[in-house]
C-alpha positions as CSV (number, residue, x, y, z in Angstrom):
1,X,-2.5,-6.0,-18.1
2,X,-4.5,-7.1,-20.5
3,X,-3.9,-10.7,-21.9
4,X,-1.3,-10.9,-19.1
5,X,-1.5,-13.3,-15.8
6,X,0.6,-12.6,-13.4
7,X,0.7,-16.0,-12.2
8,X,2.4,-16.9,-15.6
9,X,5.4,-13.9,-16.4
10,X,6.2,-15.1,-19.8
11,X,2.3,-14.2,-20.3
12,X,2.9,-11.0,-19.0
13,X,6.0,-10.7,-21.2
14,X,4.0,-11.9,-24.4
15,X,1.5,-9.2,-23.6
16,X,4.1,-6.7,-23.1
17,X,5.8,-7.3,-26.4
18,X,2.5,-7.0,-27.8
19,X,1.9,-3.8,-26.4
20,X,4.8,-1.9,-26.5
21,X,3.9,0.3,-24.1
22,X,5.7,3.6,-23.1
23,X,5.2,3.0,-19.5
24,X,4.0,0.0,-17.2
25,X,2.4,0.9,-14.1
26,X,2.3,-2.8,-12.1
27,X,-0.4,-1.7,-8.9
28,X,-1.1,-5.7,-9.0
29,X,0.6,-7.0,-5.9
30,X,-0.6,-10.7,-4.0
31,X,-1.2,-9.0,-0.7
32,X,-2.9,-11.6,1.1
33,X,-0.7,-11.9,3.8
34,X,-1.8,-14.5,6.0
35,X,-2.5,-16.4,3.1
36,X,1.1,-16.0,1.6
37,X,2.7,-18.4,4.7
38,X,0.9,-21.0,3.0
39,X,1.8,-19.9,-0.5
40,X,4.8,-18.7,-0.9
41,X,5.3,-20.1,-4.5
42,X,2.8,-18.4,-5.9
43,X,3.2,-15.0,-3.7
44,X,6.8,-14.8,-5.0
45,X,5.2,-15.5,-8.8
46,X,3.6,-12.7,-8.4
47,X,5.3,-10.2,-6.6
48,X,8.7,-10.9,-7.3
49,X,9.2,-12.8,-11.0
50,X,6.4,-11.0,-12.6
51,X,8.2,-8.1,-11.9
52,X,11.2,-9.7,-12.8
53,X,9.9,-10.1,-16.3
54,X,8.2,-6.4,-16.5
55,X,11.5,-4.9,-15.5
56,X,13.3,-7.0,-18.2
57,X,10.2,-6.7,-20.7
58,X,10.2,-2.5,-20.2
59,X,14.0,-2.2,-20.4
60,X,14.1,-3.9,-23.5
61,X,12.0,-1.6,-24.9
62,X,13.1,1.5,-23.5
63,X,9.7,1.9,-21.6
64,X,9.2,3.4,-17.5
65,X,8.3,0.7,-15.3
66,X,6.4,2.3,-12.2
67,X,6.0,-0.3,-9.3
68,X,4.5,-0.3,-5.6
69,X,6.3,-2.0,-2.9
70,X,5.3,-2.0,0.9
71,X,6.4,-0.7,4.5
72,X,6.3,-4.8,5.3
73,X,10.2,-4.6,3.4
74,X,11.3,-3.6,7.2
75,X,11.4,-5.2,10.8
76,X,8.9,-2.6,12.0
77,X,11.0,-2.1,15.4
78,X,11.1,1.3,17.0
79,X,9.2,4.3,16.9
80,X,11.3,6.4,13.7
81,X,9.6,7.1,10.2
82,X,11.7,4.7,7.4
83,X,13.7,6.4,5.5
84,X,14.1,4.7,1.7
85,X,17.8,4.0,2.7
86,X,17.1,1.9,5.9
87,X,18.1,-1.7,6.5
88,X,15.3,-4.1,5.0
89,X,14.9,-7.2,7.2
90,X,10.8,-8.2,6.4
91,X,8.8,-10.5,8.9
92,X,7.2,-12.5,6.8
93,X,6.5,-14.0,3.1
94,X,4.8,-11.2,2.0
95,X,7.0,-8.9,3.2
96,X,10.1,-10.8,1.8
97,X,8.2,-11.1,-1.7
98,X,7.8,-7.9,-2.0
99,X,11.4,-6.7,-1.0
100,X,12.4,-9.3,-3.9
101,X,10.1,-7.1,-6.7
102,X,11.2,-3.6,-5.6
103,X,14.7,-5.2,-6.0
104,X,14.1,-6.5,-9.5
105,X,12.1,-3.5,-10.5
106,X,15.1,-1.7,-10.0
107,X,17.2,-3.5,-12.8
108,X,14.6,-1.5,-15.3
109,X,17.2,1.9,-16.2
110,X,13.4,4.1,-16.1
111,X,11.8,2.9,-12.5
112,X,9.6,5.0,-10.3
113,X,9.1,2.2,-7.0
114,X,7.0,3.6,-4.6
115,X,7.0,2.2,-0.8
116,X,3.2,3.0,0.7
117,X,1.7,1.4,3.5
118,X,-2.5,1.1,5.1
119,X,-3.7,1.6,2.0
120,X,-7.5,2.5,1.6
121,X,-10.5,3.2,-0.9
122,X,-13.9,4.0,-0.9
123,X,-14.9,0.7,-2.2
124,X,-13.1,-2.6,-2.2
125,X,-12.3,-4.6,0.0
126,X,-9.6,-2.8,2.4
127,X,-9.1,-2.1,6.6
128,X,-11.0,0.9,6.6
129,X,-14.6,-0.5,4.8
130,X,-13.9,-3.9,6.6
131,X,-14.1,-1.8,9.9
132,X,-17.3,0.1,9.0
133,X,-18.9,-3.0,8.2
134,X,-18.3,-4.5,10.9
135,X,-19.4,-1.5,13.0
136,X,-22.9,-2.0,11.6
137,X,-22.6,-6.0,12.4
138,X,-20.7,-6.4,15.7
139,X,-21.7,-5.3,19.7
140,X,-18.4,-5.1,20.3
141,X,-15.2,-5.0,18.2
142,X,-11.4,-5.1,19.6
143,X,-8.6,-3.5,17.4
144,X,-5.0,-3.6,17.7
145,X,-3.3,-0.7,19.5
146,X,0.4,-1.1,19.1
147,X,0.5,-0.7,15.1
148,X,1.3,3.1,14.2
149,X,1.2,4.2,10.7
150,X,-0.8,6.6,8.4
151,X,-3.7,5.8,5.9
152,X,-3.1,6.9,3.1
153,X,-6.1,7.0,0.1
154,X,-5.6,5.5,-2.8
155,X,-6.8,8.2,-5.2
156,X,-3.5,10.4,-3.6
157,X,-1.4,7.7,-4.3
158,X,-2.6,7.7,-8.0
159,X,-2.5,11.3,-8.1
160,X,0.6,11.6,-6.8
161,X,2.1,9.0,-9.4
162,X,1.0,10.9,-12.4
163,X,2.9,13.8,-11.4
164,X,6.1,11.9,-10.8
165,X,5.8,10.0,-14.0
166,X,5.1,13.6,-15.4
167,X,8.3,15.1,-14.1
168,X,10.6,11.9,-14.4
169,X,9.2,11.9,-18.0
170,X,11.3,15.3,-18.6
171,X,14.0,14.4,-16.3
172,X,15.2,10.8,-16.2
173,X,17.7,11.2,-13.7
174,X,14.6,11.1,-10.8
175,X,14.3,7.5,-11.1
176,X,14.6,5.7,-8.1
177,X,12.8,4.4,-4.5
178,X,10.7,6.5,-2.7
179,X,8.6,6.5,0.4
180,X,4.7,7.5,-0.8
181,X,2.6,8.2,2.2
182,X,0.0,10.4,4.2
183,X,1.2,12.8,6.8
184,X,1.1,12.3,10.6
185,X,0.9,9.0,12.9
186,X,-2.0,7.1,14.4
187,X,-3.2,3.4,15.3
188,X,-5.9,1.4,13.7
189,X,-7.5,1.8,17.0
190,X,-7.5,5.3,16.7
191,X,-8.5,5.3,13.1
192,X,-11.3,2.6,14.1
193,X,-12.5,5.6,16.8
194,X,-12.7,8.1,14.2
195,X,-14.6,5.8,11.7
196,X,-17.5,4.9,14.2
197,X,-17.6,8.4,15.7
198,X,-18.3,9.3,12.1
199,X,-20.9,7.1,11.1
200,X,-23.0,7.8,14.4
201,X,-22.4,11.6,13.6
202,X,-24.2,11.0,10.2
203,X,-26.5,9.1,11.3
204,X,-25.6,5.5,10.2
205,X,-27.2,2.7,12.0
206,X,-24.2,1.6,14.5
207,X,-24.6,-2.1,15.8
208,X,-21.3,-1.5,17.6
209,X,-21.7,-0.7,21.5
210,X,-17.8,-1.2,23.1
211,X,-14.3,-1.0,21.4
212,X,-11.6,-2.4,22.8
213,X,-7.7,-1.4,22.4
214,X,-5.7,-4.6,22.1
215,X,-2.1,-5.4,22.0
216,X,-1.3,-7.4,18.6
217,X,-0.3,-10.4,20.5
218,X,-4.0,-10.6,21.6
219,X,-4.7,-10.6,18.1
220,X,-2.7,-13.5,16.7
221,X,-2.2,-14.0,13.1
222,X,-0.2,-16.8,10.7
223,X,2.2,-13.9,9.5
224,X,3.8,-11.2,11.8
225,X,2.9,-7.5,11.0
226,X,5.3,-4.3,11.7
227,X,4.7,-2.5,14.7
228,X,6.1,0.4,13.0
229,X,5.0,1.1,9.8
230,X,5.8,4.8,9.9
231,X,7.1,6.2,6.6
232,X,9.8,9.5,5.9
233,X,8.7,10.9,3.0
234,X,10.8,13.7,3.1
235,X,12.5,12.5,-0.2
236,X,9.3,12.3,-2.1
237,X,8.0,15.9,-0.8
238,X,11.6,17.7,-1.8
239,X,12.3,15.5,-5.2
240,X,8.4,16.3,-6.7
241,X,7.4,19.5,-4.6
242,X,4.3,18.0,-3.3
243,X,3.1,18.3,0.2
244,X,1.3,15.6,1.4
245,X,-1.8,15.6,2.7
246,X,-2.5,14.7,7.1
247,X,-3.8,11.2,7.1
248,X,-6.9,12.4,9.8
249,X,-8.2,15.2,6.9
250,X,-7.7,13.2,3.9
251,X,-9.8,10.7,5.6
252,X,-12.3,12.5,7.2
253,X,-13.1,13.7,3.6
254,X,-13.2,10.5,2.3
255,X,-15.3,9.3,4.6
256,X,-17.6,11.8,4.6
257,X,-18.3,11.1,0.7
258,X,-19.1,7.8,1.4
259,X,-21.2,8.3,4.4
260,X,-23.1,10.5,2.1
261,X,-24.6,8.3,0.2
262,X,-25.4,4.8,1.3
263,X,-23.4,2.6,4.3
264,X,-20.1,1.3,2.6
C-alpha cells in the first residue's frame, strides 16, 4: 500500500485515510516461517495488527477488505480436506499469526478471507522455482514425502479473487471465509518428480542425478509444518460457480511457459 509499512499499522491507517479506497486487497503476509519462531513480535505486526488496523480503517469507511490467510491455521493431522468450519489449532508462530488476522479481518462488515495453501509463481522466490534451481545445482536432492496438499498458481488465486469481489460487489451477503485452492492431492516429492521430469523433457541442463523421498522428521526445521494441508473447497466452487482447476494441469502449463523461455 503505498505510503503504508506494515511494520507500523497506524502508517497503514494514515495511508488508508488518505486513500479512501473502495476496496483493500492485503496479499502482504510475513510468511517466513522458520524465521517467525525467532520473531514473533514483528510476525504478529504484520499479520495480525496490520490487519487489525485495515479491518478497522475499511469499516470505517464503508470499504471491502479482501485478506489471505493460510492452511498453517490447523493441526494438519489426518488425511480429510479442511473444511472453513473446522477446529483451528496452528503449530507454530506463523501459523498462530495468521489465525489472529483472518480473525481480525473478520470484524470488517465487507470481508472476502481467503484460506490457500503451496502457493507458486513463475518468478519469485517460492517452493516450486527453489526446486528447479536446485535441480540444475544439486547431484542429488531429498524432498519431504509425508506433506500432501495441492499447488495452487498464483495468477488463479488472483483471478479467482476478482470474480468474488465482482459478485460480492452486487451481493454483500457473500462475505465471509473461504477455502481457495487447486484441485486434487499430491506431495512435494511428487510435485519435485514432475518438475525435474519436465525440465529433462525440454531439454534443460539437469545437474540432479538421484531424488530421495524423505519423511519430514528427516528434514528438521525451527517451526513445525502440517502434514495435511489439504483444502475443501466445495464452499468456494458452489458460492461463486467456479470450478477449480487440477493442481497437476495448472502446473504442467505453468511450467511449460517458463521452461519455454530461459531456466527459471
Amino acid at each position: 500500500m503505498p505510503g503504508g509499512d506494515l511494520s507500523q499499522p497506524e502508517a497503514v491507517a494514515a495511508a488508508v485515510r488518505r486513500l479512501r479506497p473502495t476496496v483493500i486487497v492485503n496479499a502482504a503476509a510475513y510468511t517466513a516461517v522458520d524465521q517467525a519462531e525467532r520473531e514473533p513480535t514483528l510476525a504478529r505486526r504484520i499479520n495480525a495488527e496490520c490487519v487489525a488496523t485495515l479491518a478497522r480503517e475499511a469499516e470505517a469507511i464503508g470499504a471491502w477488505l479482501v485478506h489471505y490467510s493460510t492452511d498453517y491455521v490447523f493441526d494438519g493431522q489426518g488425511d480429510r480436506p479442511w473444511r472453513e468450519e473446522d477446529p483451528t489449532a496452528p503449530l507454530n508462530v506463523y501459523g498462530q499469526t495468521k489465525l489472529a488476522g483472518e480473525q481480525a479481518a473478520a470484524r470488517c462488515t465487507r470481508h472476502l478471507i481467503f484460506r490457500v495453501s503451496w502457493l507458486y509463481a513463475a518468478h519469485g522466490r517460492n517452493l516450486i522455482t527453489s526446486m528447479l534451481r536446485l535441480g540444475r545445482e544439486r547431484e542429488q536432492l531429498s524432498v519431504v514425502n509425508d506433506q500432501f496438499g495441492a499447488p495452487t498458481h498464483a495468477a488463479l488465486v488472483a483471478d479467482c479473487t476478482a470474480h468474488a469481489l465482482r459478485l460480492a460487489w452486487q451481493q454483500p451477503e457473500l462475505a465471509g471465509l473461504y477455502h481457495l485452492a487447486a484441485a486434487g492431492t499430491t506431495s512435494w516429492y511428487e510435485v519435485a518428480h514432475l518438475l525435474f521430469d519436465a525440465q529433462r523433457t525440454a531439454g534443460h541442463p539437469l545437474t540432479l542425478g538421484a531424488l530421495h523421498p524423505i519423511p519430514s522428521g528427516e528434514y528438521p526445521c525451527p517451526a513445525r509444518r502440517p502434514h495435511n494441508s489439504r483444502l475443501n473447497t466445495e464452499k468456494f466452487a458452489h458460492t461463486f460457480g467456479l470450478t477449480l482447476p487440477h493442481w497437476q494441469s495448472e502446473l504442467e502449463r505453468v511450467l511449460a511457459g517458463m521452461l519455454a523461455t530461459s531456466p527459471p
